[in-house]
N, C-alpha and C positions, 0 to 999 in steps of 0.2 A: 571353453567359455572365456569370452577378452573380459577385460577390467579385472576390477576389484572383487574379492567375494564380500559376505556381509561379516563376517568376524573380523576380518583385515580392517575393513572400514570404521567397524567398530572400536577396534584396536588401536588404530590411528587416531580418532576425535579422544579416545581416553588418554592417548599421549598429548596430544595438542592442549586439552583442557588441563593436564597435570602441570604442560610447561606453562600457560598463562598464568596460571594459579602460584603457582612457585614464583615469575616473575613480579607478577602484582605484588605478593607479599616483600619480595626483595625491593623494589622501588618506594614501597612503604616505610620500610625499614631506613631508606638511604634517606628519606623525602626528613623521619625523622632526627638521624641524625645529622641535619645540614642545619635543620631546626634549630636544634640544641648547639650545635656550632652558632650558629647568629647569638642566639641568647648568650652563649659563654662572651662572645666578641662587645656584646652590648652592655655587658657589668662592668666592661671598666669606661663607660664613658656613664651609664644610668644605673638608677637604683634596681636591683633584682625586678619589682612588683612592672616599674615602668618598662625591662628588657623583656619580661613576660606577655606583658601586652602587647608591646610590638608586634614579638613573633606570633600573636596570635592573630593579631591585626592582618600581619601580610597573608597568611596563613586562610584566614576567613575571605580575604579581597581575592585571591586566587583558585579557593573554592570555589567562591560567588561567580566568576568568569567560567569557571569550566560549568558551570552549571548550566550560566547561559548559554553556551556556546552548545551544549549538549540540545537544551530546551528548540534552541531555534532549527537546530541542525535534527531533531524528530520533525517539527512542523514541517520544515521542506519534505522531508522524507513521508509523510501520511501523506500531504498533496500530491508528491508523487504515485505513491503505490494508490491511490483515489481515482489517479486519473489512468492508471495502468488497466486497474480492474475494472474500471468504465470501456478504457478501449476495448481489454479482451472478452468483455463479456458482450460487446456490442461485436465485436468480430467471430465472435463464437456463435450470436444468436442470428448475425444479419443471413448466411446461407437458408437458414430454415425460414424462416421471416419471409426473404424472399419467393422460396419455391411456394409458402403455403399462400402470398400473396397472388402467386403467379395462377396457382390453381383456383383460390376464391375467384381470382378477376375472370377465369374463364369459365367458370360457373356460373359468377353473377351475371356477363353475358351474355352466355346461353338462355338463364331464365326468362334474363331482358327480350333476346330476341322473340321466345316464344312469345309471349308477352304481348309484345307488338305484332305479334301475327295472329295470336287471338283475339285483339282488339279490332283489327284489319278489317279480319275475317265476319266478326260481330258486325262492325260498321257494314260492311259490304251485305250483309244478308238481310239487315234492317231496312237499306236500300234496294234492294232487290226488289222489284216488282214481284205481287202475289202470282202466280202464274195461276193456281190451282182456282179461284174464284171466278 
């Protein structure tokens, strides 16, 4: 059997997810104490309440950005996978589409033609001189 098996694979995403998780928390941690660095650096020029705010200020303005930048960056991404599954479902239905159109049309054809040669056929006997009289 090539590739992967399913325990391996499995074994794999629980390490990947363990080392995200672990990161994430250490960038938190660092994010904090860079924080608390600003605010020590901002006491000796402001009062504690006003260095507080600051860093909360910056803190909340580059929240606000990643947020946007996240929000906008889903909406491309739904348009996208919107118009993915529009293609592949139109590329998935148009083979059948076609054959069963293929088939109706030579159905509907067929009926047509008889159709017209039953009517032919009508007209032509209505026309017909009586013979038998």
């Amino acid at each position: 059997m090539s590739g992967l098996e399913g325990g391996a694979v499995s074994r794999r995403l629980k390490f990947i997810v363990a080392g995200l998780a672990a990161g994430g928390m250490l960038i938190v941690i660092t994010l904090v104490f860079f924080a608390f660095a600003g605010y020590l650096a901002l006491l000796t020029r402001l009062e504690p309440w006003q260095a507080a705010l600051s860093v909360g200020a910056v803190a909340l303005i580059i929240a606000g950005l990643c947020i946007g930048l996240a929000a906008r960056s889903l909406g491309k991404t739904a348009n996208q996978v919107e118009t993915a599954v529009k293609a592949s479902a139109l590329m998935t239905l148009a083979p059948t589409a076609l054959r069963l159109a293929s088939r109706n049309a030579r159905l509907t054809a067929s009926v047509a033609g008889l159709i017209g040669i039953l009517i032919v056929l009508r007209r032509a006997l209505k026309q017909a001189p009586n013979r038998n009289a």
